[in-house]
N, C-alpha and C positions, 0 to 999 in steps of 0.2 A: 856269404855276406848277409847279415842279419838285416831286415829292411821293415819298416814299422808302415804303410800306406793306409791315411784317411781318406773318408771320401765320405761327402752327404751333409758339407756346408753349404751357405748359401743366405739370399735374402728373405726375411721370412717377417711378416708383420705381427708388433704386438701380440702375444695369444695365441701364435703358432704354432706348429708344433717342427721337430725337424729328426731324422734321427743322423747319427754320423757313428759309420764302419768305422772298423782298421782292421784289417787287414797282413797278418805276420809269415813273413818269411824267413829263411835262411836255418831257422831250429824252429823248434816245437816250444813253446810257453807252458805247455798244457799244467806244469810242476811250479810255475812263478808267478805274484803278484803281478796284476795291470791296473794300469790307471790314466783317466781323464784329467788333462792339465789345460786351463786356459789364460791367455794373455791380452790382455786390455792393451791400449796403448799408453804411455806411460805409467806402468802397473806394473808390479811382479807375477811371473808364472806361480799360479798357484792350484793345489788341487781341486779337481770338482767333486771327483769319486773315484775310488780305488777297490777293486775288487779281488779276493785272494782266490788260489790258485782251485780250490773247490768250487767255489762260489758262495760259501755258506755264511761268508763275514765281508760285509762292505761297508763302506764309509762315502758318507755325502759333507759335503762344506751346507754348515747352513742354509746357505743361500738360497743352495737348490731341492733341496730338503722337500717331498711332496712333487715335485716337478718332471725330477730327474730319474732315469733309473740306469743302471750298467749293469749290462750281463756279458757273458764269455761263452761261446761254444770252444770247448777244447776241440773234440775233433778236427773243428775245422781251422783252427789255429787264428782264431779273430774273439773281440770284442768291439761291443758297442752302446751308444750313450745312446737312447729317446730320450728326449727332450719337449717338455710338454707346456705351455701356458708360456711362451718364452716371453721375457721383456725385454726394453732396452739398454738394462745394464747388464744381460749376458751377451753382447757384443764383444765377441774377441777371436783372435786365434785360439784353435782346439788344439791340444797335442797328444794324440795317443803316447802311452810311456808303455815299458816292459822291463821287468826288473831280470836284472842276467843268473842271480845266485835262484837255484833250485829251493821251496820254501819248506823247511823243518817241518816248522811250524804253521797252522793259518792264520797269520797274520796280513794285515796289510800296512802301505806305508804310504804316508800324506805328503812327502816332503819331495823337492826333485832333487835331493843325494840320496833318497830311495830307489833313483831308479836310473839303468844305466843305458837304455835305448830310446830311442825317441824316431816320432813320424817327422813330416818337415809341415804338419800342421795344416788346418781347412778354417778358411774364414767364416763367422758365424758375424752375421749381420742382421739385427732387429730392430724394426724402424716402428718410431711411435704414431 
């Protein structure tokens, strides 16, 4: 059973910094794009960062652009978002993704029909 687990939410003021795991079980990623998804409360899931299965090509949503970084240790079958200068409109659930098809090519994918696994998500809370 494939199982996607965050960890390293939490309350953090203005200008904080936070970093959040994830943690993969059940196969190996080490061949598939992963990505950072976060949900505001009435808001859509949307990407933060996505990183392909090298690491050699990643994508940030403007927003966090400068702020943000995601990396992948294969070996150890995880990625992870630092998170730097936080505000209060990065308030939301985190959701680590993992995409299931093995990647050709290095690409990555921004969208969540990109991706067919999911964590059950870590609150991220930044008070002004």
């Amino acid at each position: 059973q494939v199982q996607l687990a965050e960890s390293g939410g939490g309350l953090v003021q203005a200008g904080g910094s936070l970093r959040l795991s994830c943690a993969a079980s059940g196969r190996t990623f080490s061949r598939n794009t992963m990505g950072w998804f976060r949900q505001a409360p009435g808001k859509e899931r949307d990407c933060v960062a996505a990183i392909t299965w090298s690491g050699d090509r990643i994508y940030y949503a403007d927003s966090v652009k400068g702020r943000f970084t995601i990396s992948r240790d294969n070996a150890k079958n995880t990625v992870a978002l630092q998170m730097h200068n936080l505000k209060p409109e990065d308030t939301a659930v985190y959701y680590c993704a993992a995409r299931k098809t093995e990647s050709r090519y290095d690409i990555y994918y921004t969208t969540n029909q990109g991706y067919d696994y999911w964590g059950q998500g870590t609150q991220v809370t930044v008070s002004s």
